[in-house]
Structure formats: structure tokens, C-alpha cells
N, C-alpha and C positions, 0 to 999 in steps of 0.2 A: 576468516572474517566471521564475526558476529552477525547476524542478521536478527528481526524483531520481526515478526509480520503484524502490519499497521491496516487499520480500515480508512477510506476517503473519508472526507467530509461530502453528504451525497445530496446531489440538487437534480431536482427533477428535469427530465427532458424527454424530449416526443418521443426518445428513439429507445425508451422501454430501461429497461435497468440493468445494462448491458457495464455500468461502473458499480454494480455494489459487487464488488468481490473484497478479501483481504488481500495484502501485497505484501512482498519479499522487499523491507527496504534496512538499509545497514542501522544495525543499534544506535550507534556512537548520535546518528543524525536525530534519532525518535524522541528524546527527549527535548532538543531544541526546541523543535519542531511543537512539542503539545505546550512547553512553557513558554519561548518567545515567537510560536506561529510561524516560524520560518518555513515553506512548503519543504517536501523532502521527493525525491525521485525513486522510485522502486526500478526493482531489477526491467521489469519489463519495461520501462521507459515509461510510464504515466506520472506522473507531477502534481501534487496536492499537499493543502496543509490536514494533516492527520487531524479527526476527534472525534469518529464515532470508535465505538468497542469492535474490534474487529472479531468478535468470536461467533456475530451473528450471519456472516459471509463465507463462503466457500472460498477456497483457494484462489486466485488468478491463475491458470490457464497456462499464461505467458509467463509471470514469473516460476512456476514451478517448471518450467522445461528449463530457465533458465539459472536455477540450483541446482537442476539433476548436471546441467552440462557443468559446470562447476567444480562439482563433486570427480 
């Protein structure tokens, strides 16, 4: 499987900045996704429509355990 890793779209909340991370979600999706906004789901199970640059976020946590098991 192809994977792309994608950043949220990030909206502010009380509970600190606990969603900017980047996310392990399948290729094939990533492009829908930035041209007709369709959200996409990453490994770890979070749900969003992609469009900031993900290069400015660290990894997620959960989807990298969830590559390594994969692999």
C-alpha cells in the first residue's frame, strides 16, 4: 500500500494543540481529498479534510506505531 502523509486542516480548541501533528493516510485518497474536499481517515483513525502542508508537524504517535505494525 502506498501511503502519503497529510496535515489536518487545524482549528483551534481549549485543549492545546494536541491535532497538529501529520498523519499516515493512503495515497490513492489524498488527492480527492485536496481537489473535491472529501475528508480522508488516517491510519490512526482521525478524520479530516486535508489542507495545511504537512512538513510543518511531527509525525502522529499513533499512526507511526500503526506502519511500524504493518511493515
Amino acid at each position: 500500500m502506498t501511503v502519503q502523509i497529510v496535515a489536518p486542516t487545524l482549528t483551534p480548541t481549549d485543549a492545546g494543540d494536541h491535532d497538529r501533528f501529520k498523519h499516515y493516510v493512503p495515497k490513492r485518497l489524498v488527492t480527492d481529498a485536496y481537489i473535491f474536499g472529501n475528508p480522508v481517515t488516517a491510519l490512526c483513525g482521525k478524520k479530516w479534510v486535508p489542507s495545511a502542508d504537512p512538513e510543518r508537524f511531527p509525525v502522529c504517535p499513533d499512526c507511526q506505531k500503526a506502519w511500524e505494525a504493518k511493515e
